[in-house]
CHARMM internal coordinates of N, CA and C (Angstrom, degrees):
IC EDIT
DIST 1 N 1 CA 1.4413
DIST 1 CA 1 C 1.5332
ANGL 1 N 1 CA 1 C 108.47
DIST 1 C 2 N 1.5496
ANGL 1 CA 1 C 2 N 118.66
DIHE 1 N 1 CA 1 C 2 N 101.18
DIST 2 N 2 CA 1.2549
ANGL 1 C 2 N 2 CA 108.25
DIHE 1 CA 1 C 2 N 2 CA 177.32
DIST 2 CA 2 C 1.6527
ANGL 2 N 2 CA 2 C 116.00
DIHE 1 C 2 N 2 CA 2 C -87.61
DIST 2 C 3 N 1.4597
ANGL 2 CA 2 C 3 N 130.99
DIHE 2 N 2 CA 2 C 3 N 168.83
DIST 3 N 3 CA 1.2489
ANGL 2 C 3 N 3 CA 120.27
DIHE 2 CA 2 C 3 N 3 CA 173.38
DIST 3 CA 3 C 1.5852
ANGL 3 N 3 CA 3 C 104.84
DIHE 2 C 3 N 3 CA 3 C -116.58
DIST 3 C 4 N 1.0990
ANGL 3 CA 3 C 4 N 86.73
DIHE 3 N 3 CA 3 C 4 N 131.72
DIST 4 N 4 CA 2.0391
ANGL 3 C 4 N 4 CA 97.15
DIHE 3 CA 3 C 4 N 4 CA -179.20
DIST 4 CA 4 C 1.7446
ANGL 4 N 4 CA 4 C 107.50
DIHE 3 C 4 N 4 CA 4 C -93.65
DIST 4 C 5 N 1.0221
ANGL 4 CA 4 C 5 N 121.64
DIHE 4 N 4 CA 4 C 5 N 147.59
DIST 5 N 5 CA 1.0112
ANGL 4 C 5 N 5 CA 134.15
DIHE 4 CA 4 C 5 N 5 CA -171.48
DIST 5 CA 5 C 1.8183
ANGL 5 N 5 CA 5 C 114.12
DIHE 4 C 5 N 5 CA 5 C -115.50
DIST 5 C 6 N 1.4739
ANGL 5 CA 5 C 6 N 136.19
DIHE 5 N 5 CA 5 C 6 N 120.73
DIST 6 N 6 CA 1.0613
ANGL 5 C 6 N 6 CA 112.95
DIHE 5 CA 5 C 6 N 6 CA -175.38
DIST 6 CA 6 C 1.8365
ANGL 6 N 6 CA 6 C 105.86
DIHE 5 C 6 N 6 CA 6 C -122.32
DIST 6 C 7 N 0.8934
ANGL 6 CA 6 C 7 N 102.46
DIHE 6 N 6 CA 6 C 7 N 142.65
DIST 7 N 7 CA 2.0212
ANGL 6 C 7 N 7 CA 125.49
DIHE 6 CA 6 C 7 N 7 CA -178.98
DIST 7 CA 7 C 1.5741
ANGL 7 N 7 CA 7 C 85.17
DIHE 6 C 7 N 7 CA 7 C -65.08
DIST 7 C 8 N 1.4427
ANGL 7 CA 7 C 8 N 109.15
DIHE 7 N 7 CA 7 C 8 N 122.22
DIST 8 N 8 CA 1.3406
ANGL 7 C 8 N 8 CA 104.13
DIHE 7 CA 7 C 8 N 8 CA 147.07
DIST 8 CA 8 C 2.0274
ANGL 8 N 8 CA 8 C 100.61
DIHE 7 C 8 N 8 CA 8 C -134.48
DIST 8 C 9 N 1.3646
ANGL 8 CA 8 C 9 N 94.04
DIHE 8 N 8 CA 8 C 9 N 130.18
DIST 9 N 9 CA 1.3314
ANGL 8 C 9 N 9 CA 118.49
DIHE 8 CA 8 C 9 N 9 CA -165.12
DIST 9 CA 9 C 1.8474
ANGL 9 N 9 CA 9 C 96.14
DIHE 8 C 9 N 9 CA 9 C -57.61
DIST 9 C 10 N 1.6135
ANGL 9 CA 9 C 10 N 116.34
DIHE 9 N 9 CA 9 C 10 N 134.34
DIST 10 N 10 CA 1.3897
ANGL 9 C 10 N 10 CA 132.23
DIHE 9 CA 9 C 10 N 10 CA 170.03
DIST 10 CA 10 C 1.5733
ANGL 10 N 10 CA 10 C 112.11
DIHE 9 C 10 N 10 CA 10 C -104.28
DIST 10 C 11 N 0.8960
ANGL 10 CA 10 C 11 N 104.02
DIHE 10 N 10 CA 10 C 11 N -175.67
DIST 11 N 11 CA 1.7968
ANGL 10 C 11 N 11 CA 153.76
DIHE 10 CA 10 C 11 N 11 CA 151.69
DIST 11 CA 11 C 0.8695
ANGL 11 N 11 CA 11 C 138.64
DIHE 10 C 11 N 11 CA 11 C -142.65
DIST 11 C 12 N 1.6906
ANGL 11 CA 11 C 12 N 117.90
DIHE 11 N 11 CA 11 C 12 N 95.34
DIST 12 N 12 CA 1.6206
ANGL 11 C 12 N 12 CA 118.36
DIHE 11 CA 11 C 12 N 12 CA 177.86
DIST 12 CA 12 C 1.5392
ANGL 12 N 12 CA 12 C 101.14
DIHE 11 C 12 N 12 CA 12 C 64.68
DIST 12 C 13 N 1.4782
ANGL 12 CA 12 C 13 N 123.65
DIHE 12 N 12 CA 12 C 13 N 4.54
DIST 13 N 13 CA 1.3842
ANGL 12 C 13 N 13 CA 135.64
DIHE 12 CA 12 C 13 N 13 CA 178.33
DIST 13 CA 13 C 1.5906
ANGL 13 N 13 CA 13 C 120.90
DIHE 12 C 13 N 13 CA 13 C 69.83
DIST 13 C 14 N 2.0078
ANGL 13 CA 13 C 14 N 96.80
DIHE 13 N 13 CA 13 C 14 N 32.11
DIST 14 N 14 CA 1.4750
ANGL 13 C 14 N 14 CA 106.53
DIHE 13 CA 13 C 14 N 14 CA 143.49
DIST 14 CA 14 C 1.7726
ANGL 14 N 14 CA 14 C 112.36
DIHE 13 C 14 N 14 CA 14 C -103.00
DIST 14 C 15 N 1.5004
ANGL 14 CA 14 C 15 N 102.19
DIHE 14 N 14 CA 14 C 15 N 136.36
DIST 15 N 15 CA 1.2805
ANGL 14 C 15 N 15 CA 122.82
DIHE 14 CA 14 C 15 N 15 CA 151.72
DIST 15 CA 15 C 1.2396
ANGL 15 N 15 CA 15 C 133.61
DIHE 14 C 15 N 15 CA 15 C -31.94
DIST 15 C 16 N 1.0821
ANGL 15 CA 15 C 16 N 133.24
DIHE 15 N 15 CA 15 C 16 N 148.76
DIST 16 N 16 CA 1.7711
ANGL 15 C 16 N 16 CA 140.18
DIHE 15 CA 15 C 16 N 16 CA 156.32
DIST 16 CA 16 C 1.8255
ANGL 16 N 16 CA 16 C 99.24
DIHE 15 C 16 N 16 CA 16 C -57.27
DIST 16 C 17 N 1.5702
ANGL 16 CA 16 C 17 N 113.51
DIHE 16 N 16 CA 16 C 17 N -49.36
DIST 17 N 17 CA 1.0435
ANGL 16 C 17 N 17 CA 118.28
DIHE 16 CA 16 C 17 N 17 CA -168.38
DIST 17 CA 17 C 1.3176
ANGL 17 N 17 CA 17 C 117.76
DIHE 16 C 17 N 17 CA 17 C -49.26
DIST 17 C 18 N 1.5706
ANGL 17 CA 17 C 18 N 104.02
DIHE 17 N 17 CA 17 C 18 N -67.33
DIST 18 N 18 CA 1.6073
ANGL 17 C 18 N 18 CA 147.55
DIHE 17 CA 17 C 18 N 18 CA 171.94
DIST 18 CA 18 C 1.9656
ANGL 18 N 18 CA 18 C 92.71
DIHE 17 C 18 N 18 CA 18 C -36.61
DIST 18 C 19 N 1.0108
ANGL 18 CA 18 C 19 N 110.55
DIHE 18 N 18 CA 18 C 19 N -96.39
DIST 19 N 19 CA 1.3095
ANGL 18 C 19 N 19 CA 112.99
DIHE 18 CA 18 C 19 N 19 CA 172.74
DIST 19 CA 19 C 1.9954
ANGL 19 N 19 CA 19 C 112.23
DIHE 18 C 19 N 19 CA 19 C -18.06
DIST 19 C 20 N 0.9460
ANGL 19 CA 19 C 20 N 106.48
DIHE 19 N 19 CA 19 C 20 N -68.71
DIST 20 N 20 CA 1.3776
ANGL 19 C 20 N 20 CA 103.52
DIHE 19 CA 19 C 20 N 20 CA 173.62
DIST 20 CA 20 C 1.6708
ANGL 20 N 20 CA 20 C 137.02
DIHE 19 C 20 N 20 CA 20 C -56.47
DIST 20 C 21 N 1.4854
ANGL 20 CA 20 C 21 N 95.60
DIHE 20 N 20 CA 20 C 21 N -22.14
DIST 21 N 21 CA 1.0320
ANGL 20 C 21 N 21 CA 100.68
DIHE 20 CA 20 C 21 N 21 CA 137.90
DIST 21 CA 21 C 1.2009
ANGL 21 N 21 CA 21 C 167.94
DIHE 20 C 21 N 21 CA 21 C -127.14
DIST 21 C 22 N 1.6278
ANGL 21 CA 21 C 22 N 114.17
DIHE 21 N 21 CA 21 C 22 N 29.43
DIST 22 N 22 CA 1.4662
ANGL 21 C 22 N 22 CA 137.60
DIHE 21 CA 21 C 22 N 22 CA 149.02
DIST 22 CA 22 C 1.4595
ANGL 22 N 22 CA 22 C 106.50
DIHE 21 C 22 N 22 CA 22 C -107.72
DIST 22 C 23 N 1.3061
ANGL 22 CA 22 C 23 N 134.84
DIHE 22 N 22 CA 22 C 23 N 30.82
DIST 23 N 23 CA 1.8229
ANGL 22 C 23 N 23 CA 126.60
DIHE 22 CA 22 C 23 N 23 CA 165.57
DIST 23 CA 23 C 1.7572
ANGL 23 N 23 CA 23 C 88.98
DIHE 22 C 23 N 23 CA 23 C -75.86
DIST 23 C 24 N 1.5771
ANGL 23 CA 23 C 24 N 114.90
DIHE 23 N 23 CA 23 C 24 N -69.11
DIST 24 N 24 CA 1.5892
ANGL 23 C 24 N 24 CA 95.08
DIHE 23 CA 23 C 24 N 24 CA -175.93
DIST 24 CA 24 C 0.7881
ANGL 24 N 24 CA 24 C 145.25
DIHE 23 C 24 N 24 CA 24 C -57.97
DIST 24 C 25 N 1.7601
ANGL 24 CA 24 C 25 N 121.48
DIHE 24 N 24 CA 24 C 25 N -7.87
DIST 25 N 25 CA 1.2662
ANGL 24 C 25 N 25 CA 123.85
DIHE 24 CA 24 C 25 N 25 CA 179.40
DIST 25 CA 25 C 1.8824
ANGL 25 N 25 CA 25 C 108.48
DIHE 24 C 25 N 25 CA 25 C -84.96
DIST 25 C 26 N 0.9555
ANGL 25 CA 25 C 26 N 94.54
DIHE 25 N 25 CA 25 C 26 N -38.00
DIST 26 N 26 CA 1.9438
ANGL 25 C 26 N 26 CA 117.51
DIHE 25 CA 25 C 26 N 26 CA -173.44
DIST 26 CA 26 C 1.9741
ANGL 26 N 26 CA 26 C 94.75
DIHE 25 C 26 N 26 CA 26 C -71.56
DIST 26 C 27 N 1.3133
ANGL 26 CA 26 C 27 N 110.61
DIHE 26 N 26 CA 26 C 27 N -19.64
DIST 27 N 27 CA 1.4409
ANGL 26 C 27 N 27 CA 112.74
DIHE 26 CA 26 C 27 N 27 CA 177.61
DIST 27 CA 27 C 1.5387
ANGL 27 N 27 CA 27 C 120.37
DIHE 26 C 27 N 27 CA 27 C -72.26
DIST 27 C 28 N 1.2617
ANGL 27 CA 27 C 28 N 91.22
DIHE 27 N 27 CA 27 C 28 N -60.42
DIST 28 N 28 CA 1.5071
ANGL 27 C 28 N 28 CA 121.27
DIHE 27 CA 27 C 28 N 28 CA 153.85
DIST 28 CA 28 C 2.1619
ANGL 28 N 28 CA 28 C 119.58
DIHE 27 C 28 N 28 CA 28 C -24.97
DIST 28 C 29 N 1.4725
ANGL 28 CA 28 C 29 N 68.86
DIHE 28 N 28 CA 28 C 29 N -60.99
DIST 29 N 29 CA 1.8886
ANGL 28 C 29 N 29 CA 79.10
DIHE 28 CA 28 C 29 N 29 CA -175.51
DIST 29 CA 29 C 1.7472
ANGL 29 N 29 CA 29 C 108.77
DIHE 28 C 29 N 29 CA 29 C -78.41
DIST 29 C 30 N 0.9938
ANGL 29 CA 29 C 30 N 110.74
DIHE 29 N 29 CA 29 C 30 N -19.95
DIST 30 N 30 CA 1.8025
ANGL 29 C 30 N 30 CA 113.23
DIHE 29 CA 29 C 30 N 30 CA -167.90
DIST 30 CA 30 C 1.9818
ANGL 30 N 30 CA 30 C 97.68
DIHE 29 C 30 N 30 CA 30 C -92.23
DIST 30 C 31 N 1.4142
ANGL 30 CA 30 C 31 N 110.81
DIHE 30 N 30 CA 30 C 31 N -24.95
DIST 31 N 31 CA 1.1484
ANGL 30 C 31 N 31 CA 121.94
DIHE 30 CA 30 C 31 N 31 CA 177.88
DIST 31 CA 31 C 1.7804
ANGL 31 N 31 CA 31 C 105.70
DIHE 30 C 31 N 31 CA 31 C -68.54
DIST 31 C 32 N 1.0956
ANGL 31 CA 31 C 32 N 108.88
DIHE 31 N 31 CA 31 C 32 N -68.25
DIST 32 N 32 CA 1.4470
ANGL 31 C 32 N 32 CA 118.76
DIHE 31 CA 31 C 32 N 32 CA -179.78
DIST 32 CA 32 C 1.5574
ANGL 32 N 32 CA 32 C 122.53
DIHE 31 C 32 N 32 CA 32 C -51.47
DIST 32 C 33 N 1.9674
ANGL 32 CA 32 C 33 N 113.60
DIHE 32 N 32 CA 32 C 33 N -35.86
DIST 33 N 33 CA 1.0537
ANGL 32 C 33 N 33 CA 123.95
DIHE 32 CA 32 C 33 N 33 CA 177.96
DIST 33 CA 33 C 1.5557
ANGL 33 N 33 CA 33 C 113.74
DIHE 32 C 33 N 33 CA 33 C -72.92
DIST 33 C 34 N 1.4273
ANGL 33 CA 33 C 34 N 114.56
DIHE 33 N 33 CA 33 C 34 N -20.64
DIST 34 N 34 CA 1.9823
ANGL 33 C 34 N 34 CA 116.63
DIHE 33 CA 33 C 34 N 34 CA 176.29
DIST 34 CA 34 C 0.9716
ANGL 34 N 34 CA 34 C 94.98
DIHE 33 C 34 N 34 CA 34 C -104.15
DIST 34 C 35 N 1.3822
ANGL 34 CA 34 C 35 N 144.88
DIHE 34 N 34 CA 34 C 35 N -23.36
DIST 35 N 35 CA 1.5540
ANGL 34 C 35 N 35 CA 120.58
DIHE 34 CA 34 C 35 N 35 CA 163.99
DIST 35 CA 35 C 1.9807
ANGL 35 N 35 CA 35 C 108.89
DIHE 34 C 35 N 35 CA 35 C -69.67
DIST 35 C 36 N 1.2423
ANGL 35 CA 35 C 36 N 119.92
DIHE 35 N 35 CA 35 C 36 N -26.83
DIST 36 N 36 CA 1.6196
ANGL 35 C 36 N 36 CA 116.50
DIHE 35 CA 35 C 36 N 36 CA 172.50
DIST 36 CA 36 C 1.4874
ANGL 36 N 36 CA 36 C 110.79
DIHE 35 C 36 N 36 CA 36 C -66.17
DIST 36 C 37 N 1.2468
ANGL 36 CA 36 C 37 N 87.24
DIHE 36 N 36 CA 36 C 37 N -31.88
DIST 37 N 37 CA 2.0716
ANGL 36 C 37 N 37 CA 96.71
DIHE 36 CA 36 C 37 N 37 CA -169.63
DIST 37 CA 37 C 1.4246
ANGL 37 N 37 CA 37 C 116.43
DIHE 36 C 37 N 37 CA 37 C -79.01
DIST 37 C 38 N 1.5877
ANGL 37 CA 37 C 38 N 115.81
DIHE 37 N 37 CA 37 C 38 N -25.34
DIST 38 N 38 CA 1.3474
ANGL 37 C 38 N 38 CA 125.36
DIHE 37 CA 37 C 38 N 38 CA 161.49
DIST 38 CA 38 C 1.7095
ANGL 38 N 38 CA 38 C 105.13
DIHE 37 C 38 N 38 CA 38 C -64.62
DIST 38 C 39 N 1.2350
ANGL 38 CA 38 C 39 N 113.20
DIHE 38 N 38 CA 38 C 39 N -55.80
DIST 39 N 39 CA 1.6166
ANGL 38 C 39 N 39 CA 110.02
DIHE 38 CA 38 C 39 N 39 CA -155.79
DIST 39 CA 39 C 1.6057
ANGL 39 N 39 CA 39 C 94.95
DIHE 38 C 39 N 39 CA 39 C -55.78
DIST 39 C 40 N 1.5913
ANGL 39 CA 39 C 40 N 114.27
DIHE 39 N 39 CA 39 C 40 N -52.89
DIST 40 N 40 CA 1.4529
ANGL 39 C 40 N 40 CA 115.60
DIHE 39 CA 39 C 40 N 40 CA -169.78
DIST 40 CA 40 C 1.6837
ANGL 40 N 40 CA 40 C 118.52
DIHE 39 C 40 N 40 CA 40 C -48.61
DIST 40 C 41 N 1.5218
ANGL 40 CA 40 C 41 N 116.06
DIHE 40 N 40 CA 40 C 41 N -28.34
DIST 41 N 41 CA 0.7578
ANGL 40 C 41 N 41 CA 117.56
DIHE 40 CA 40 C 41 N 41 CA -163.69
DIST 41 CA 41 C 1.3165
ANGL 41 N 41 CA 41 C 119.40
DIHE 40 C 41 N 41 CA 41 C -118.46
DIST 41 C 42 N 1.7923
ANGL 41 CA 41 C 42 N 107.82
DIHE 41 N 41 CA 41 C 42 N 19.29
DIST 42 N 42 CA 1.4281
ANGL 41 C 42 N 42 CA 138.67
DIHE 41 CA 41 C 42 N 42 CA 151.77
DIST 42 CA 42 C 1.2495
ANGL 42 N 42 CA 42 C 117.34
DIHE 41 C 42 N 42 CA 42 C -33.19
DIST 42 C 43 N 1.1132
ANGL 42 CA 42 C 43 N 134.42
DIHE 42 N 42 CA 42 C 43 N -31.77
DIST 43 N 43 CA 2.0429
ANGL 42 C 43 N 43 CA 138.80
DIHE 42 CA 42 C 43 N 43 CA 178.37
DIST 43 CA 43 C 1.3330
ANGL 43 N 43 CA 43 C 109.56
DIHE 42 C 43 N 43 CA 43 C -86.76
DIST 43 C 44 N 1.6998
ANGL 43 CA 43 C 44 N 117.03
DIHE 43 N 43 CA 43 C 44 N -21.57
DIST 44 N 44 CA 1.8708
ANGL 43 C 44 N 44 CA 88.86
DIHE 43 CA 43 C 44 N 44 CA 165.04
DIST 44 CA 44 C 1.2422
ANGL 44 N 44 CA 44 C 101.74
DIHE 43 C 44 N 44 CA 44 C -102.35
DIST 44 C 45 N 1.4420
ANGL 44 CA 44 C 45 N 88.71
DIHE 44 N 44 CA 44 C 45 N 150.62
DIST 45 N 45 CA 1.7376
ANGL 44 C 45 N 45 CA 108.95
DIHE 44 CA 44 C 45 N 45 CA -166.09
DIST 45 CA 45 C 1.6204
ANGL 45 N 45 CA 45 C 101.64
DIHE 44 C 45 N 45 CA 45 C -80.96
DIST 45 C 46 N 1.3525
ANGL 45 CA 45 C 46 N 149.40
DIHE 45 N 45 CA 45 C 46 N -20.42
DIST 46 N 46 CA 0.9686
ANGL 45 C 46 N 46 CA 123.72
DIHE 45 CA 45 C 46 N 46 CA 136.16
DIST 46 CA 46 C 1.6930
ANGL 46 N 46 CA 46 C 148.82
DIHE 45 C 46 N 46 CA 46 C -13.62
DIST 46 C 47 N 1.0834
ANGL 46 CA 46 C 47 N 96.65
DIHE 46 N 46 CA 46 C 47 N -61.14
DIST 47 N 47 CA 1.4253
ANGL 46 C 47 N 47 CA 112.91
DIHE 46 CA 46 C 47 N 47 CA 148.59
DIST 47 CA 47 C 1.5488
ANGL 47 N 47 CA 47 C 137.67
DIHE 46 C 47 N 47 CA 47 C -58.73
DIST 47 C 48 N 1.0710
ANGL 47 CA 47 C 48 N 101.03
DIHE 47 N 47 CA 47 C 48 N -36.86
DIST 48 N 48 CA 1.7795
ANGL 47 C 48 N 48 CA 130.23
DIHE 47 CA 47 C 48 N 48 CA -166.05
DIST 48 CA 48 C 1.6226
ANGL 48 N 48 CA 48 C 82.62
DIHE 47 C 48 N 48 CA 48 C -72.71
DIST 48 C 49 N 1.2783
ANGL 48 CA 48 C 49 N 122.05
DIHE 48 N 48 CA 48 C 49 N -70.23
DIST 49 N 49 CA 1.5078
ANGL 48 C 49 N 49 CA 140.08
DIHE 48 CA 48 C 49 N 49 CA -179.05
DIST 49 CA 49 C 1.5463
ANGL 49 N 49 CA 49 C 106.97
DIHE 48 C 49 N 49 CA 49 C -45.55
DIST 49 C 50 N 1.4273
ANGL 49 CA 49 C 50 N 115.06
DIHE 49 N 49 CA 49 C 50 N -95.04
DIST 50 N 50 CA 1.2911
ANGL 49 C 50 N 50 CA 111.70
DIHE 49 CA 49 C 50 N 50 CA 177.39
DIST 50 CA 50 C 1.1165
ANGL 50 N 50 CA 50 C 130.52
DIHE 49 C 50 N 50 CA 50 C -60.00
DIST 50 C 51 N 1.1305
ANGL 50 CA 50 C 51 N 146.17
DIHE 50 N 50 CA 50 C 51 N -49.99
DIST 51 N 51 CA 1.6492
ANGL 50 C 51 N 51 CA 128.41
DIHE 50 CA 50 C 51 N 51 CA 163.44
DIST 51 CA 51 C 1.7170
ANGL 51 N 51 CA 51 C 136.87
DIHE 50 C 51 N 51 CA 51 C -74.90
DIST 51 C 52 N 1.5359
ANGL 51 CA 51 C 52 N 107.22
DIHE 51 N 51 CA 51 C 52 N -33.93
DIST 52 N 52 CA 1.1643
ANGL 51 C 52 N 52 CA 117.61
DIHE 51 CA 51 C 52 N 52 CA -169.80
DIST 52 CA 52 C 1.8540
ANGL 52 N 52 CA 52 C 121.49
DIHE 51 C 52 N 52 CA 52 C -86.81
DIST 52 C 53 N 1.7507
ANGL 52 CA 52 C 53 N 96.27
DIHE 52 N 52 CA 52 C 53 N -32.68
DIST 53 N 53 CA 1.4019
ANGL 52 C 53 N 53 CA 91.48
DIHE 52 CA 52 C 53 N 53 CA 160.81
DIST 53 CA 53 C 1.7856
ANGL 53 N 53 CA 53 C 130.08
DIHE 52 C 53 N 53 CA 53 C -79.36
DIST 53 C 54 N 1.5911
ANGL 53 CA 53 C 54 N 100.70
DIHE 53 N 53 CA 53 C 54 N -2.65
DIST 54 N 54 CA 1.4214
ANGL 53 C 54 N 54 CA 98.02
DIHE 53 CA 53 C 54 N 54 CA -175.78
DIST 54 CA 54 C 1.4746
ANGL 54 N 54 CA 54 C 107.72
DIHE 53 C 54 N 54 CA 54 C -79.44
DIST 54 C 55 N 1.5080
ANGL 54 CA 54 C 55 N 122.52
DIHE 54 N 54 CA 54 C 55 N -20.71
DIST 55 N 55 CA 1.2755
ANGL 54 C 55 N 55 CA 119.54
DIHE 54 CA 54 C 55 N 55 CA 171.10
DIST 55 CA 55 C 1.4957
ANGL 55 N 55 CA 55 C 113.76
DIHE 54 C 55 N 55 CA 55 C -18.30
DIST 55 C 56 N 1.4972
ANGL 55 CA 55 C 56 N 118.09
DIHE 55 N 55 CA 55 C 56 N 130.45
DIST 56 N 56 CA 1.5758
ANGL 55 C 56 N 56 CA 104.70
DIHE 55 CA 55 C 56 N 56 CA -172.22
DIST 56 CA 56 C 1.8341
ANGL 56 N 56 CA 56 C 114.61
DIHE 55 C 56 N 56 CA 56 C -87.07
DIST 56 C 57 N 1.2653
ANGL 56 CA 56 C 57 N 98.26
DIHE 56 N 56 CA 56 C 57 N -26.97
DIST 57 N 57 CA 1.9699
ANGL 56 C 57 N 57 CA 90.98
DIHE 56 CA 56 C 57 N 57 CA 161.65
DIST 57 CA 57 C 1.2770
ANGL 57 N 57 CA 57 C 120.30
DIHE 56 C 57 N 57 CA 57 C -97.31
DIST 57 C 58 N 1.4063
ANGL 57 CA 57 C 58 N 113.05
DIHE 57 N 57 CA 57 C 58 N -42.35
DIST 58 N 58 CA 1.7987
ANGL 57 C 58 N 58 CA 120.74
DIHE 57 CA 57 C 58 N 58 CA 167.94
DIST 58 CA 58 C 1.1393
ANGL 58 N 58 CA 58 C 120.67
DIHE 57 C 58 N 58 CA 58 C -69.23
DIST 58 C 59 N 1.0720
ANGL 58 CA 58 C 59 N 141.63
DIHE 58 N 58 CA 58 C 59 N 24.74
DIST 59 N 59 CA 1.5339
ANGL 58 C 59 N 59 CA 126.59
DIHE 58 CA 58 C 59 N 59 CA -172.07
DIST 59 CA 59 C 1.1769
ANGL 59 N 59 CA 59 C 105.63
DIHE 58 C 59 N 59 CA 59 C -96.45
DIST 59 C 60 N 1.5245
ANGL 59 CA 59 C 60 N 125.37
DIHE 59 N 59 CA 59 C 60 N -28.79
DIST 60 N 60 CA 1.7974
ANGL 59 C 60 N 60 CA 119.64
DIHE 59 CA 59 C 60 N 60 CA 177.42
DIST 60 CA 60 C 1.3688
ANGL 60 N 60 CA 60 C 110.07
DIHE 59 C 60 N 60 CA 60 C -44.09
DIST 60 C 61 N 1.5248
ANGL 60 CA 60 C 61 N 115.14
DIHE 60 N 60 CA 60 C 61 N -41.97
DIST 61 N 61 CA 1.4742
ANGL 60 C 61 N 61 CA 145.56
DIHE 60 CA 60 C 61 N 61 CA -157.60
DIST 61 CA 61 C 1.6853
ANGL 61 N 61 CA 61 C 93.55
DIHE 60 C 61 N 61 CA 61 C -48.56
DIST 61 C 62 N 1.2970
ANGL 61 CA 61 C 62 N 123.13
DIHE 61 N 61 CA 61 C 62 N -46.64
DIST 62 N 62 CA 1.3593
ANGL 61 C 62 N 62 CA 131.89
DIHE 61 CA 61 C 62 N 62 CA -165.07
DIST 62 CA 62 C 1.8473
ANGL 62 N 62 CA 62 C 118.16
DIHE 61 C 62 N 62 CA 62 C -88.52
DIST 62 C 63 N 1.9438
ANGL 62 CA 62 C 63 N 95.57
DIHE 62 N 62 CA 62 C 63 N -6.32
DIST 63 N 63 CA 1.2956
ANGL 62 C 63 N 63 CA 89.29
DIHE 62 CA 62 C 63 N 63 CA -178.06
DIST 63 CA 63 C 1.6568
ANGL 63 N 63 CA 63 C 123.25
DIHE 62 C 63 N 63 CA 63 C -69.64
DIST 63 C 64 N 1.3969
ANGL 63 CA 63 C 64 N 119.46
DIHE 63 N 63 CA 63 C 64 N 152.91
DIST 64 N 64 CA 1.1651
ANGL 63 C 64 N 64 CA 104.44
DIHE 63 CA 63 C 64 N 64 CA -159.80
DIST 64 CA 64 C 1.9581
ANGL 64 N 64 CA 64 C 81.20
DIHE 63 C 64 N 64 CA 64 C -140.36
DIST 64 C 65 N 1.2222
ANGL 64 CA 64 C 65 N 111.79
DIHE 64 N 64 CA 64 C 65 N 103.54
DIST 65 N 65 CA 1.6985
ANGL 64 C 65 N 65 CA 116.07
DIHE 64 CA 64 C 65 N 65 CA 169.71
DIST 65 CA 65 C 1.4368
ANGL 65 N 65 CA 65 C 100.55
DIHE 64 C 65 N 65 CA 65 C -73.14
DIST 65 C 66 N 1.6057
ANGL 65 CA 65 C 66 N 83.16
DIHE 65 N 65 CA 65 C 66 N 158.31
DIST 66 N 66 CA 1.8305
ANGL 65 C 66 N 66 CA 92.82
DIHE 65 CA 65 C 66 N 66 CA 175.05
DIST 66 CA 66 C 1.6293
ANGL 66 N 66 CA 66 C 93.15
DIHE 65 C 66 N 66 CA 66 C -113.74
DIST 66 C 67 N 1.7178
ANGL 66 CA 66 C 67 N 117.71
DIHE 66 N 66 CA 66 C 67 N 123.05
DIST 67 N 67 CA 1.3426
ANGL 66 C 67 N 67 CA 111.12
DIHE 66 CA 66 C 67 N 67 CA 173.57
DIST 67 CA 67 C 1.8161
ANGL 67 N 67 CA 67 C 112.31
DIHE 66 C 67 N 67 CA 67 C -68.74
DIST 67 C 68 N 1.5492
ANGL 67 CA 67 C 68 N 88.88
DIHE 67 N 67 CA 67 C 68 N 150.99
DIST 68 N 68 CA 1.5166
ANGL 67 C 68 N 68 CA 98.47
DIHE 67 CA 67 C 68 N 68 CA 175.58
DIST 68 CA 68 C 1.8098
ANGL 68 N 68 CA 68 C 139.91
DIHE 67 C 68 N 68 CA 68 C -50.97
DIST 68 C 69 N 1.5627
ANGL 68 CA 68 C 69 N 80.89
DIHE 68 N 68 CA 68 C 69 N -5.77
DIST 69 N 69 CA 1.4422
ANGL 68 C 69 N 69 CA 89.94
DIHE 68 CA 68 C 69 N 69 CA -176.88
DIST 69 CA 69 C 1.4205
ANGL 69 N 69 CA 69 C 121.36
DIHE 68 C 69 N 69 CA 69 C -110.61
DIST 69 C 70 N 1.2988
ANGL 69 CA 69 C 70 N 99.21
DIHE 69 N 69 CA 69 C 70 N -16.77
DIST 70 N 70 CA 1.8602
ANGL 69 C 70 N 70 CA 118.43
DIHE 69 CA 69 C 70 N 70 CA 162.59
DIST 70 CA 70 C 1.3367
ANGL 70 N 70 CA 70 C 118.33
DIHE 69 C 70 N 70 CA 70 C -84.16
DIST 70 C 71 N 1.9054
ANGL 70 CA 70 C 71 N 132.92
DIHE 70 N 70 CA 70 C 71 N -17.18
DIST 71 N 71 CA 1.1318
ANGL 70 C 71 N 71 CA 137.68
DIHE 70 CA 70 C 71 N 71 CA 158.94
DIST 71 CA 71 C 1.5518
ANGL 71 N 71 CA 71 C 123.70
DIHE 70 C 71 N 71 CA 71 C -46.36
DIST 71 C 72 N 1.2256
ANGL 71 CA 71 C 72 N 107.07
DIHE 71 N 71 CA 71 C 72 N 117.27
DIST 72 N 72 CA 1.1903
ANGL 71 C 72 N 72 CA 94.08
DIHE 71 CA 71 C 72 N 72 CA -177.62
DIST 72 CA 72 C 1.9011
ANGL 72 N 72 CA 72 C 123.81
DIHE 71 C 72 N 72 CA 72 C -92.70
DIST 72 C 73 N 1.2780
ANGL 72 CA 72 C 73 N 97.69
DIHE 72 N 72 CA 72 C 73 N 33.67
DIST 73 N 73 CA 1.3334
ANGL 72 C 73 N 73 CA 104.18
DIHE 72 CA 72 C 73 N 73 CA -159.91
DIST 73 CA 73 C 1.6962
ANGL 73 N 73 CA 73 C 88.56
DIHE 72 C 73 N 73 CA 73 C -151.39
END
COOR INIT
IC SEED 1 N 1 CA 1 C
IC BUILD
């Protein structure tokens, strides 16, 4: 009875398999962690501006007027 041995090709000694099955879970988590990282970082207006008002139904949500009496112009 001989024993055969078979090569199955890695990475860093993850699998094709392995990989396939934690991409959706790790998808999941990287999804949830830039939607937390946006909200937190909702007060600079950088952000507020470029990403958060482009939302295509929420974006009013982020408008922020300057009243007429705090303008300095």
């Amino acid at each position: 009875m001989a024993v055969t041995y078979k090569y199955t090709p890695n990475f860093l000694g993850f699998n094709a398999k392995l990989i396939a099955r934690w991409s959706p879970v790790l998808a999941v988590w990287g999804g949830a962690a830039g939607i937390g990282a946006l909200f937190l970082l909702e007060p600079i207006p950088r952000v507020r501006n470029d990403i958060l008002k482009k939302i295509p139904v929420l974006g009013n949500y982020w408008e922020r007027p300057i009243d007429p009496n705090d303008s300095p112009f």
